[in-house]
C-alpha positions in Angstrom: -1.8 -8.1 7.7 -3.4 -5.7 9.5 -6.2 -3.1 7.9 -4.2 -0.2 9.9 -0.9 -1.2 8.6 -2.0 -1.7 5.2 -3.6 1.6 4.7 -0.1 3.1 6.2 2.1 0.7 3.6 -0.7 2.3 0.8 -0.5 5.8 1.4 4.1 5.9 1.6 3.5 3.7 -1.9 1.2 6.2 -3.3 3.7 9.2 -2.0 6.7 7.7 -3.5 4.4 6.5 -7.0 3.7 10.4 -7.3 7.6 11.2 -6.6 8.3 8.8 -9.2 6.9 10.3 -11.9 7.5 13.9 -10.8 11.1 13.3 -11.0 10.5 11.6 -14.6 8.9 14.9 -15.8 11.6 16.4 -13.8 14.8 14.7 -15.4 13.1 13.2 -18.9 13.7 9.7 -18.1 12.4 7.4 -20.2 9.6 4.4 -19.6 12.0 2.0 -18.9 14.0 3.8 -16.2 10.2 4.5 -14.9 9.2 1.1 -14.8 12.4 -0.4 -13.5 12.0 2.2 -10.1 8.3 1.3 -10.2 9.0 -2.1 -9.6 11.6 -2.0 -7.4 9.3 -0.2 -4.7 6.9 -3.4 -3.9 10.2 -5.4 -3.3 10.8 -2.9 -0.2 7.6 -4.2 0.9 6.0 -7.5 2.6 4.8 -10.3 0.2 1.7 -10.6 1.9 0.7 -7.3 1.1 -2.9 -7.1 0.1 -4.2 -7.4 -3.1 -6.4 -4.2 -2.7 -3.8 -2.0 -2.2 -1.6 -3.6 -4.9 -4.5 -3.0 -7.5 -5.4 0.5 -6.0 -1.0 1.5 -6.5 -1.1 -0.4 -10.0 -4.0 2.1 -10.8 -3.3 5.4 -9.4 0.5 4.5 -11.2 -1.5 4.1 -14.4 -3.5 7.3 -14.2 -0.5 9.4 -13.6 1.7 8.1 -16.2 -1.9 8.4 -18.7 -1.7 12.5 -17.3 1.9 12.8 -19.0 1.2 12.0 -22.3 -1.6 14.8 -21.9 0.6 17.3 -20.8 4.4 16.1 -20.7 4.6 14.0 -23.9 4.1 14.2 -27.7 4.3 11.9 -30.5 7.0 12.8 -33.4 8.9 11.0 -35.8 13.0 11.4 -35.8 13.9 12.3 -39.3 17.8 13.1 -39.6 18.2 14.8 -35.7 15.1 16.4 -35.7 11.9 15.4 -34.3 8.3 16.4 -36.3 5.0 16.6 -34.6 2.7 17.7 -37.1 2.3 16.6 -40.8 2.1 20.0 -41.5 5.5 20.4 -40.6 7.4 17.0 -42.1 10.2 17.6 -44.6 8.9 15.9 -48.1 11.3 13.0 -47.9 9.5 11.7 -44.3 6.9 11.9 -46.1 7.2 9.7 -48.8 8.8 7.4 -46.2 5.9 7.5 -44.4 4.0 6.2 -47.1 5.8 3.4 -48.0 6.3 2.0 -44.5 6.9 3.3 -40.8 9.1 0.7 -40.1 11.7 3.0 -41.4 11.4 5.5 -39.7 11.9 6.0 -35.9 8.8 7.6 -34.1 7.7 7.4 -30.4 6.9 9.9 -27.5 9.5 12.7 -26.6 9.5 15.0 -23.8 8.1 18.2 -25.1 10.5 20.1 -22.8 13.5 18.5 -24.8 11.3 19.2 -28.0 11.5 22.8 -27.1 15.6 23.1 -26.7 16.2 20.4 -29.7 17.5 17.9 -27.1 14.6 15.3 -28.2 14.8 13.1 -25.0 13.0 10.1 -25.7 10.2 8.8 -23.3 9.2 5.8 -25.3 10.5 4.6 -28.7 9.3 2.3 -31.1 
């Protein structure tokens, strides 16, 4: 493949990487969904693509999923409909769960938009 045609393939990937996650902060999707249009994009493309702009797309993907949980995402636990962020803030009986074992209890990483209007749209659950 040609240098010229690869950049061009490289810079509609990283257009429509950076519309994936846009629309995931967007419409709260979770990982999953993510991942699943993630991969789908390089099967649109040639198999002989190189392996340069592979590794560049993998890593520019990486670095803007890594900016959500900065901004987008926070870590809570789901006790009885509601998500908790803080310890400060867990009802007594998470608590105690919490101390015997968190395989119990189901935590992962919400939208914090969803946090906000008590919709707790999961991003990635454990």
């Amino acid at each position: 493949m040609k240098l010229d045609r690869a950049v061009a393939i490289q810079m509609t990937l990283q257009s429509r990487v950076r519309d994936i996650v846009t629309s995931a902060q967007i419409f709260q999707i979770t990982h999953a969904e993510m991942t699943d249009r993630y991969t789908a994009l390089f099967d649109q493309y040639p198999k002989d693509l190189p392996h340069h702009v592979r590794a560049y797309i993998r890593g520019y993907y990486s670095a803007l999923v890594d900016s959500l949980y900065h901004v987008n995402l926070s870590h809570g636990y789901l006790w009885e409909g509601t998500v908790y962020e803080k310890y400060e803030s867990y009802p007594e009986p998470l608590k105690e769960a919490l101390r015997h074992s968190t395989d119990t209890v189901t935590h992962g990483h919400y939208w914090k938009a969803s946090l906000a209007t008590q919709q707790n749209r999961p991003f990635f659950v454990q």
